[in-house]
N, C-alpha and C positions, 0 to 999 in steps of 0.2 A: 386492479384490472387483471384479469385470468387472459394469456396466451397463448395457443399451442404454436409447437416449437415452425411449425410450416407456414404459417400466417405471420410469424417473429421474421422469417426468413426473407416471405415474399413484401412486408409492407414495414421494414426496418426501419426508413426514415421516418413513415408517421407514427410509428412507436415511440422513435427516439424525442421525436418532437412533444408528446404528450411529459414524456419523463423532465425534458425539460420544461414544460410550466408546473411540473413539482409532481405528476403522477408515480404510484410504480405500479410495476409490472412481474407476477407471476409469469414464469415461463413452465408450462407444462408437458410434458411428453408421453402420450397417451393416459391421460389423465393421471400422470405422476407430475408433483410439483421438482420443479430440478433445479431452480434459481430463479432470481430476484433482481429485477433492475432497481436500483436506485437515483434519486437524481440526484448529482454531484455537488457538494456544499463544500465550502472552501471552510479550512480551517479545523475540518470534521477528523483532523489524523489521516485520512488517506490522502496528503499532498504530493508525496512521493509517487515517481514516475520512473518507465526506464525498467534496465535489466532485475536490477538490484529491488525495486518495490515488492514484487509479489515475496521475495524471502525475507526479507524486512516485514512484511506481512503476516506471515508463517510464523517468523519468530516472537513478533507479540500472542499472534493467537494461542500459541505454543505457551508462552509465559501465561498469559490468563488463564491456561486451564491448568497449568501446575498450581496458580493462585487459588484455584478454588477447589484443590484435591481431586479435580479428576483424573491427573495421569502425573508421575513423579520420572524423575530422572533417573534415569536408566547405567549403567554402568558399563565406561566405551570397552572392559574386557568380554564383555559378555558374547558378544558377537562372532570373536576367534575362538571362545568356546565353544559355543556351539556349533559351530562350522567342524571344529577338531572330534565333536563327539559325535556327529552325522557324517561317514565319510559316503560320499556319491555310492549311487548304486548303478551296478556294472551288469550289462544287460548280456547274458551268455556268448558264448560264441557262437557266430555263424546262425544267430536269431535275427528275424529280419526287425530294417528298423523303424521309428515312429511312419517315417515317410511310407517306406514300402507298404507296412499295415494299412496305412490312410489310401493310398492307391487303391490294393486290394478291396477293403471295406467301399470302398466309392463301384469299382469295377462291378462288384457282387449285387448291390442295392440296386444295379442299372437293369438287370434281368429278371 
């Protein structure tokens, strides 16, 4: 079953009520799919609830894809490297700044 996301919004219990007798649901957002209800099955691995489930989560999904060579582990110095070889960039003196620009650019488009 296909839902956009305004009709998910407005009629959420009789959604949720179908997923409970075993339906799912497409959730779509201007004819882009963006998720997937499921109905909940015990025993299925997501028993876990609470702060801690969604990264307990993560970190299997994270494990399966190292399992199947899509992304490998990374190495924890790399990150102070790169950080040490990009030092910030320093926006001149006495240049105005993001803010001021965005005023300006807004003030301008009004006339």
């Amino acid at each position: 079953m296909a839902v956009k996301i305004a009709d998910l919004k407005n009629n959420l219990s009789r959604h949720l009520a179908r997923v409970r007798r075993g339906s799912e649901i497409t959730v779509y957002d201007r004819n882009t799919p963006v998720a997937r209800i499921l109905p909940y099955r015990a025993g299925d691995g997501r028993t876990a609830t609470g702060p801690g489930a969604a990264a307990d989560e993560a970190t299997e999904r994270v494990a399966l894809l190292a399992k199947q060579g899509v992304l490998s582990a990374g190495r924890p110095e790399a990150v102070s490297e790169w950080v040490e070889a990009h030092a910030p960039i320093r926006r001149p003196a006495r240049s105005p700044g993001a803010v001021d620009t965005l005023l300006k650019m807004r003030r301008e488009s009004r006339r």
